[in-house]
N, C-alpha and C positions, 0 to 999 in steps of 0.2 A: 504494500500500500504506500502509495506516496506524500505528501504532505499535504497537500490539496484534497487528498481523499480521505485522509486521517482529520483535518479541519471539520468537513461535511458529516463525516460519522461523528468523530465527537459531538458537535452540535447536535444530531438525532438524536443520538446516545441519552445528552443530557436535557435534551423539551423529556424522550421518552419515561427517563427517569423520574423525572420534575415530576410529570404529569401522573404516573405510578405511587408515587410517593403523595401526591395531595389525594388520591383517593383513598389510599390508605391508613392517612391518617386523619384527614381534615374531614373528611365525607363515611370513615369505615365500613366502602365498599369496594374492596380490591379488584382489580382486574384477569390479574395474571396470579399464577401460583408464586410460592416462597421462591423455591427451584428458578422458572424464569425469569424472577428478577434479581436474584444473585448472577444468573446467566448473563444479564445487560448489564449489570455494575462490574464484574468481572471483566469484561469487554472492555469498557470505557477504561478501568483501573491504566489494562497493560496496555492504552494507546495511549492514555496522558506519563506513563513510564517513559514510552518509546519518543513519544515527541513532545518534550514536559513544557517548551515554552510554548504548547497550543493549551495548556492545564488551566482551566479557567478557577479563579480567586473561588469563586460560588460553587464549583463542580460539587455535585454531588457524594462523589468521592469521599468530601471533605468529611462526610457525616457519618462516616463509618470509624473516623478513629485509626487510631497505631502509632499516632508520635507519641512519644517520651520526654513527659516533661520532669525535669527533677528540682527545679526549683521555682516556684512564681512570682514573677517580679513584682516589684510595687510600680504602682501606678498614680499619682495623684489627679484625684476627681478635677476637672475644669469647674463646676458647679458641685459645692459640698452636698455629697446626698445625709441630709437627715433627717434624723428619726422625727413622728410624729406626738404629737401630746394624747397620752392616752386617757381613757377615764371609762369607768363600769357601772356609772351614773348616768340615771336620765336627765335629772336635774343638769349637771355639768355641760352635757350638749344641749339643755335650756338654755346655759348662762352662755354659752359659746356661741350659740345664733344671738342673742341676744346681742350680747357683744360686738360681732360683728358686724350688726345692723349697724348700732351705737359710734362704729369706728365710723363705718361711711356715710351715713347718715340718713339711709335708705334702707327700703327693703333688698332683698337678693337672690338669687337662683343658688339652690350645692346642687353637685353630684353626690348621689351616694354608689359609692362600691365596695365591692367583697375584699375585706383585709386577708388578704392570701396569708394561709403558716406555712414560708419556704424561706427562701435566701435571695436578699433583694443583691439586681444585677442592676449593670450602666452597661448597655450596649453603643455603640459610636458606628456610624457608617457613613463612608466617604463615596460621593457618587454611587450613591447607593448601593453600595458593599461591603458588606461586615468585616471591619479590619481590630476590632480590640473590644473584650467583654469585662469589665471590672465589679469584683465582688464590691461590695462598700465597707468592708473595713470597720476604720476608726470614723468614717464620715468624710475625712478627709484624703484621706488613701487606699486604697484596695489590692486584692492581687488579681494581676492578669491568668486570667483564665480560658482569655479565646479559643484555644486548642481543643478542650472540654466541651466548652459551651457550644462550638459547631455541632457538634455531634446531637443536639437537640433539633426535635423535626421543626417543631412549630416557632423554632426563630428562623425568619429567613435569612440567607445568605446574600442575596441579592433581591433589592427593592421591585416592587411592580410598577410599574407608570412611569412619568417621570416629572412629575411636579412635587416629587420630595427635596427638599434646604443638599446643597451641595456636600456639607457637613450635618448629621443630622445623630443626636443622643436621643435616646429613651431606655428610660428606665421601669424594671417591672421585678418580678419574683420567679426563680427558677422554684419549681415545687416538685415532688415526688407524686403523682396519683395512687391512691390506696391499692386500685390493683398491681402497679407497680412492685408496690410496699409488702404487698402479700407474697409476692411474687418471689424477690428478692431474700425474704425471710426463709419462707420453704427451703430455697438453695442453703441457707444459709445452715439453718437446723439440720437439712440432709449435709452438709459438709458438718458437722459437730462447731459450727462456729456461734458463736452468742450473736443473737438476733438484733437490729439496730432498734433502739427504743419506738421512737415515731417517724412517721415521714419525712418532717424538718429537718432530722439529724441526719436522716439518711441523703437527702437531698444534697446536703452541707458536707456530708463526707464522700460524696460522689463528684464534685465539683473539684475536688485536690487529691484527688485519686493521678498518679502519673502516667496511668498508659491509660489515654483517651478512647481505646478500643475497649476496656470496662465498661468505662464512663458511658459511650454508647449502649452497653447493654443493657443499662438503667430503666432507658427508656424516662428519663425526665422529661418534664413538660415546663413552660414558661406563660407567663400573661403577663402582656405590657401594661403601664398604667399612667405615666408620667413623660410628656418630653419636657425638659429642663430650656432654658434659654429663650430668644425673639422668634417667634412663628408668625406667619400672618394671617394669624384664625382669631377670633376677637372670644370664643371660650375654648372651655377645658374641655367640653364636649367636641365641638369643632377638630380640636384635636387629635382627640383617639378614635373618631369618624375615618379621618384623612388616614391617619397609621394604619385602622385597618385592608384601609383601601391600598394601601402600600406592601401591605401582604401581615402584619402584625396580627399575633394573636391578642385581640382586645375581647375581654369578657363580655357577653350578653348580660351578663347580671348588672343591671346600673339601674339608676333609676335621674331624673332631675325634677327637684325635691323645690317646691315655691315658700313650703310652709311649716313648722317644725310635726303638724298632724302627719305629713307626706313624707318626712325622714323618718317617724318612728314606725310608719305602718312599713315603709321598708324594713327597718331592724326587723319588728317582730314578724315578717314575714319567711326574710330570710335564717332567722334564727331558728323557727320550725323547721325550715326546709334541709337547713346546713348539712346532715346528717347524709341526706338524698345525693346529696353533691360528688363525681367521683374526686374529687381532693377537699384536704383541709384547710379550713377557714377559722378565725378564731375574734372576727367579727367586722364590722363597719368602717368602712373611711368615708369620712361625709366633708367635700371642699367645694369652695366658693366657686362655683363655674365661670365666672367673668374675669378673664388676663388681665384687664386694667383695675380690677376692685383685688386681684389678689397681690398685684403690685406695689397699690396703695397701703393693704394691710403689713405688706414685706413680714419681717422675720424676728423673732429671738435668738438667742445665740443656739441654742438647739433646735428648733422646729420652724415650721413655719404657723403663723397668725389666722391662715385664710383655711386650715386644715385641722381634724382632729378625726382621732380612729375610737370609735365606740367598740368596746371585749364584752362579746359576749360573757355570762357568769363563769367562774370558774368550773373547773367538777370539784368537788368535794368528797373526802372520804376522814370515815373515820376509827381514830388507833387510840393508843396509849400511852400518855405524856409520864414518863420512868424519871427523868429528872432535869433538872434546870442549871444549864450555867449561865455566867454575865460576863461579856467581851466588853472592852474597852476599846474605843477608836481614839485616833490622834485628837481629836477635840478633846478630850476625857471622856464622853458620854459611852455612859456603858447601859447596855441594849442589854438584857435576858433572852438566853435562846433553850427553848425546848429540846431535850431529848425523846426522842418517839420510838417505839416498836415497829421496825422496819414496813413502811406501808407502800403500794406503788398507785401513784398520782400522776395522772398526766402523762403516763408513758416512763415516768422514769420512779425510780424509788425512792420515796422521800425519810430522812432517820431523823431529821432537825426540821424546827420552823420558829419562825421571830414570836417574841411575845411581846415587844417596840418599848414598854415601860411599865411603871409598877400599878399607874390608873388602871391600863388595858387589863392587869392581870384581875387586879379588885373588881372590875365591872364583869370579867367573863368566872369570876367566882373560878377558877382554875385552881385544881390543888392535885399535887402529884398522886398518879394512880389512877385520875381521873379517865373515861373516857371520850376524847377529845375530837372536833370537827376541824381537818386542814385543810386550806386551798391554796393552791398557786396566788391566782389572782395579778398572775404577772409579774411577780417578785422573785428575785434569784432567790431569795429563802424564803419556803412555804410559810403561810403562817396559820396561829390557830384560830379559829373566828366561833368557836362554841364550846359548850359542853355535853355530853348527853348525863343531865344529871338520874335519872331513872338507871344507870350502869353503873352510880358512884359507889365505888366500896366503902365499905366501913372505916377503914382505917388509914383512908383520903389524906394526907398530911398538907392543912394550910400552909401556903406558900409566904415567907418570909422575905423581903426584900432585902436585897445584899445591904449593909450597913459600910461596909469597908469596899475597899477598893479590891477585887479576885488579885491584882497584878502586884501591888506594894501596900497595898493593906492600910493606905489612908481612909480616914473620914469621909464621906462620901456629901457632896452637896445638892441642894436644888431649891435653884433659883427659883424668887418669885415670878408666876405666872410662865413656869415652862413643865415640862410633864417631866422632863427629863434626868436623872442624877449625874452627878458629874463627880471625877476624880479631880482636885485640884492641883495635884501633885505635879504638874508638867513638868518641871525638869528632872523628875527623879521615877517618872513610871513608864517601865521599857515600853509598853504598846502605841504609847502616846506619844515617845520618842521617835519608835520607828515609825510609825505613822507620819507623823510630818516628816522625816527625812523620806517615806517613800511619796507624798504628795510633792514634795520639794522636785524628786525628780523624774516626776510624771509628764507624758507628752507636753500637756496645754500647759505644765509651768514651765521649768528648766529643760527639758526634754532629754534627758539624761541618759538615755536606754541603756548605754553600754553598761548600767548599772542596777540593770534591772533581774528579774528573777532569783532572787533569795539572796541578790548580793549586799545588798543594804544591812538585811540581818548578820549575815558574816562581821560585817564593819563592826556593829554594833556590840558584838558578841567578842569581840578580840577589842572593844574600848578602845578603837580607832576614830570613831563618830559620836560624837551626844549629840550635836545641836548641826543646823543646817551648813555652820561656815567654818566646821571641822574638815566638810569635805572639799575645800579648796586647799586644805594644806596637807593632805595628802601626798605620798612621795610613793614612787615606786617598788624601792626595797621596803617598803612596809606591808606591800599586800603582795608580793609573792611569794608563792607557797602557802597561802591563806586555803584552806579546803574545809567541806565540810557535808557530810553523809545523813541523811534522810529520806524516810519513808517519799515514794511518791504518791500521792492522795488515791487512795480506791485503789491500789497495787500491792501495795507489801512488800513492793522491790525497793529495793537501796540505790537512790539515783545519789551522784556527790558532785557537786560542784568546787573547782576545781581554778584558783588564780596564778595560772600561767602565764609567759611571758605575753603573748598576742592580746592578753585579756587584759592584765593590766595596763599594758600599750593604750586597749580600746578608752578603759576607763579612764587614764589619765589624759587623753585627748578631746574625750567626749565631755567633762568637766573643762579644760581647759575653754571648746568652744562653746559651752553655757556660758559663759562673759558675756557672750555678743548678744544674749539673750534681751529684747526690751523690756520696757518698763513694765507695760501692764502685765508681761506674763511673770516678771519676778516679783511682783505688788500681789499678782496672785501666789505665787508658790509659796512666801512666805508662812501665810497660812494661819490668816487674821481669821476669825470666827467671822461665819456668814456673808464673808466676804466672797462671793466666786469668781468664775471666769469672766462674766459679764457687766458686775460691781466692780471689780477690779480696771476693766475698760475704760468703765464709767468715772470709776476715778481719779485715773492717771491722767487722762485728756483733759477732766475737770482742772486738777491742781497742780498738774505739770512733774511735781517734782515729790518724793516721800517726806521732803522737809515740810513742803507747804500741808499736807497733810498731816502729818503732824504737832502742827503749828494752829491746825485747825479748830474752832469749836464745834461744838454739837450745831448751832444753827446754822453752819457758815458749811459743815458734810450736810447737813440737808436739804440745802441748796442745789446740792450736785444731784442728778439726772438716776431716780431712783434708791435714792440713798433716805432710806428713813432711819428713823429715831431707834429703834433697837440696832439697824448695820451702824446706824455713828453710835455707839453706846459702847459698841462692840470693839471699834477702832479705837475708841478711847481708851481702853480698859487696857489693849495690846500696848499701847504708848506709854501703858504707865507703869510698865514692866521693868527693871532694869534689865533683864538678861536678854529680853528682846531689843530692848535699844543697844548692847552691847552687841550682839547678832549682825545687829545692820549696823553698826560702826564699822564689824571686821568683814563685812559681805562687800563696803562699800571701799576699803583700803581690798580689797581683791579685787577690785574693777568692773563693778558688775554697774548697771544701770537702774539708777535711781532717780531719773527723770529722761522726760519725753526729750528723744537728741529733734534735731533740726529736721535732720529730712523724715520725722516720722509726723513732722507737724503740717508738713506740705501747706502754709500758709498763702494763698492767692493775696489775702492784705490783712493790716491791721485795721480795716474802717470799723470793726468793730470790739475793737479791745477793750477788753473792762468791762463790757454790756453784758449783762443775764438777760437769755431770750424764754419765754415760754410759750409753745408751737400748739394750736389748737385747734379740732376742726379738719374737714376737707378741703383741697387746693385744686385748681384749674388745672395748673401745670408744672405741679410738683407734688409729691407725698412728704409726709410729714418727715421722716428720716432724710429725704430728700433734702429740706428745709434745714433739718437741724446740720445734716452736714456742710453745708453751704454758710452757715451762722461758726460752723468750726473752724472753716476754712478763714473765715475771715476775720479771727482771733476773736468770736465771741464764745459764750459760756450757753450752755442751755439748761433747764431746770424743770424738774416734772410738776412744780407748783408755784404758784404767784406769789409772792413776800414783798416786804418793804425794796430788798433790793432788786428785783427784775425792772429791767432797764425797759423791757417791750413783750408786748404779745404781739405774738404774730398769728390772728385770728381768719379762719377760712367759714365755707359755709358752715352751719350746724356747730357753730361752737357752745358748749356747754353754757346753759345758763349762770352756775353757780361760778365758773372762770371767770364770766363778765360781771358780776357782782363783785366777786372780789375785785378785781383790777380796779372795779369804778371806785371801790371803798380806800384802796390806796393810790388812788389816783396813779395807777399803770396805763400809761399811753397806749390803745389797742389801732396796731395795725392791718393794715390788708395783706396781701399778698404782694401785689403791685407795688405798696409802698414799698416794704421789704426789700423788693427788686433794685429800686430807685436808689435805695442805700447802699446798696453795695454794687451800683455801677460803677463802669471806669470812669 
């Protein structure tokens, strides 16, 4: 055959393939038997061998699997995929249409759809060609998984039409379908191997499997749900209309919802049904269908505004609570956790679950011996939410509240008006030690990695590290040869970690380049109470510098953009520490950054410097975040509430009655939008 002949056949080859395969699986009505279509894939394989620069990107080929991946690269997201805000409350998705009515100052259209239980992907296609598939990760990074993910039917390889963006992402869920899952299990039990828990896991552990010819025999399945970025569709339905038509698997299950009666008759419709479904669901995404209303809502630093996923109830089962310990985190707050009578929830077996504090114990009357109701409920630790008191034994032993600290044996406190007990021992109680030395060098603060997995403890344990700015003076002959052997969790094997020359190399480089770390993520690492990733933002840009924070009152932090009276209470209290001030004396003769440097302030001007803005209302031609960044840029301050010192509102339609009272009562000058404009022209 010559090349012009091998062209023509390949082509056949692959419409006939194409065409086999969408019966097969989009329609499940095959044509031809198994036999003849191993027959044509066979054929195609050894022509695109023979003559591989005719091997089309898309071939069908591709979906059969046999490379060898042995490692997956990270990949960072162009747009962060995150998580959504959850809630197992009707009320909640009351307050949430409410809300966002509230924000835009109208009524509004959601979608609702089916919260798949899989593993959320980023697919990317360049002229319409699958060239790169990324897990999500931390949110911000993934692993490349492309190789795997080909081998799935229902993503296409190559788009249909050709009115799809030159460059085009969407994002959806690889899932496992139950008969898959059945499927899979069977082999697994007939090879003596232990069965994978649920679908999800199995889906999740099929996706980093190394030879993609497995991964094929999966048989996973995908549903898109999301494209990310500027499209020229005016909603979110508009959208997954157009991808289907692009060949995308988009679910029939949606609905578009006018009224919060037409989102719940969807839940509880679907929540009947879910059971009927061939995959797992684990309940509602209900989002703003209009691009420009979900624009205007934008984001938190975790989710987004315009979206939230209704969970269905948990399952519930119920065991026998044997006994209680209490954990102490870096904060001090120490949690009470159940010990259980091994019970299997949810797919997996649950032996612990959270009892959160000493109210919750006293209200659920809980006393060891008891027989106890647990549920997920979405929590990495089950917790217990009942009693069955009709099964309480006689000799039930009332549950006592730790009085001391389990870790070093101090007095245990609690504050008024918090549910919580606290150890106050911070410099002298290991958990709360290593706890903030491992927050210190966690991604979002220092991003420390080379120091991560049980090497913090090692430090800590050889009284190399107490405090955060132990680990800048750190020297190489001090950590090698450092090792240290323990159990690995659910194994009984003896794993050891082990500081060899490579590793301390890493560690002492990986600290060195934490210097260059900025401000707000070292304001966050430090690891002020209640201060988080998004406080921490708030307040770096607010005050510039940790001095001036410091230097701060209580009314001059609640000035700043989300900062109320318990977050300033809270900073005050760290300020009035001597060993924390000591901390950042030596963090700050280490060179670390302790205020916003120049090019992180990207000032367009100072026309606004000195002025507190508070931004309220909707905009013609800006959203509110919009505004306030624009009021940054041109060195002003923004404020989530009106005070003596707010220099201006900048008021759009629908601004709150109770904003414009106040402003009038302290004679705050209420601007438009336009004016706003006018002030910070050239």
């Amino acid at each position: 055959m010559n090349r012009e002949e091998a062209r023509q056949r390949i082509g056949q080859l692959t419409a006939e393939i194409n065409l086999h395969n969408h019966k097969y699986y989009d329609l499940s009505m095959p044509a031809i038997t198994d036999f003849e279509f191993d027959r044509l894939l066979e054929e195609l394989t050894l022509l695109e061998k023979e003559f591989p620069d005719l091997a089309d990107p898309a071939s069908p080929t591709r979906r059969v699997g046999g490379e060898i991946t042995k490692e997956f690269r990270q990949v960072r997201h162009t747009f962060p995929m995150l998580s959504l805000g959850n809630t197992y409350s009707e009320d909640e998705v009351r307050d949430f249409q409410a809300r966002v009515n509230k924000l835009l100052g109208e009524e509004t259209e959601y979608i609702c759809e089916l919260k798949f239980d899989g593993v959320a992907i980023s697919l990317i296609y360049i002229d319409g060609v699958l060239v790169q598939a990324v897990t999500r990760g931390d949110g911000i990074q993934g692993d490349d998984v492309t190789t795997n993910v080909r081998t799935i039917h229902s993503i296409p390889l190559r788009l249909k039409g050709d009115t799809f963006p030159s460059r085009l992402e969407i994002r959806g869920e690889i899932i496992l379908p139950r008969k898959s899952f059945e499927n899979i299990n069977l082999k697994r039990l007939a090879e003596e191997e232990e069965p994978f828990a649920n679908p999800r896991n199995a889906a999740s552990g099929s996706l980093k499997m190394q030879d993609s010819k497995e991964v094929a025999r999966r048989r996973l399945d995908c549903y898109l749900y999301y494209l990310p970025g500027e499209l020229p569709f005016p909603t979110h339905y508009d959208c997954l209309m157009a991808a289907r038509k692009w060949g995308f698997n988009i679910s029939s299950y949606m609905a578009r919802c006018s009224n919060i009666e037409e989102i719940f008759s969807f839940i509880n419709t679907m929540n009947e049904s879910r059971h009927e479904l061939p995959f797992d669901i684990d309940g509602i995404v209900i989002k703003v269908n209009s691009l420009q209303q979900q624009k205007e809502l934008g984001y938190t630093a975790k989710s987004p505004r315009w979206a939230i996923a209704y969970k269905f109830k948990a399952e519930r089962v119920l065991t026998r609570l044997l006994s209680i310990d209490y954990q102490v985190g870096r904060t001090g707050a120490v949690t009470p956790v159940a010990n259980l009578q091994p019970v299997l929830l949810a797919g997996t077996v649950v032996k612990r679950a959270s009892l959160h504090n000493e109210d919750i114990i006293a209200s659920l009357d809980v006393r060891i011996g008891d027989q106890v109701y647990v549920e997920k409920g979405g929590e990495i630790i089950p917790k217990i939410v009942g009693v069955d008191l009709d099964q309480r034994p006689p000799d039930a032993l009332t549950v006592v509240f730790a009085r001391s600290c389990p870790e070093c044996g101090t007095e245990l406190l609690r504050n008024e008006g918090e549910v919580a007990h606290y150890c106050p021992n911070q410099a002298g109680c290991p958990p709360q030690i290593k706890g903030r030395l491992e927050h210190f060098i966690s991604r979002k603060a220092m991003n420390i990695d080379s120091l991560g997995e049980g090497k913090i403890g090692i430090l800590y344990d050889n009284k190399l590290v107490t405090d955060v700015a132990d680990l800048y003076d750190l020297r190489s002959d001090q950590l090698l040869g450092l090792e240290k052997v323990y159990e690995a969790a659910g194994d009984k094997r003896e794993k050891k970690i082990s500081f060899r020359e490579k590793t301390v190399e890493n560690i002492i480089k990986g600290i060195r380049q934490s210097k260059e770390t900025g401000f707000e993520h070292v304001l966050y690492a430090i690891g002020i109470r209640f201060v988080g990733e998004t406080v921490a933002r708030k307040l770096a840009f607010h005050f510039g510098s940790i001095d001036q924070i410091m230097k701060a009152t209580s009314e001059e932090l609640t000035e700043a953009e989300e900062i109320g009276e318990k977050i300033a209470g809270s900073i005050l209290e760290f300020f009035k520490e001597p060993k924390n001030l000591e901390v950042i004396r030596r963090l700050k003769e280490q060179g670390l950054h302790f205020e916003i440097r120049e090019e992180e302030k990207n000032l367009k001007s100072e026309k606004l410097k000195g002025m507190t803005f508070v931004v309220s209302g909707t905009f013609e031609n800006f959203s509110r975040d919009e505004i306030k960044k624009e009021i940054e840029a041109h060195g002003g301050k923004n404020s989530g509430s009106i005070s003596s010192k707010t220099a201006f509102v900048v008021a759009g339609e629908n601004m709150g009655p109770e904003k414009r009272k106040k402003a009038a009562s302290l004679s705050v000058p209420v601007i438009s939008e336009s004016d706003f404009l006018q002030m910070i022209a050239d």
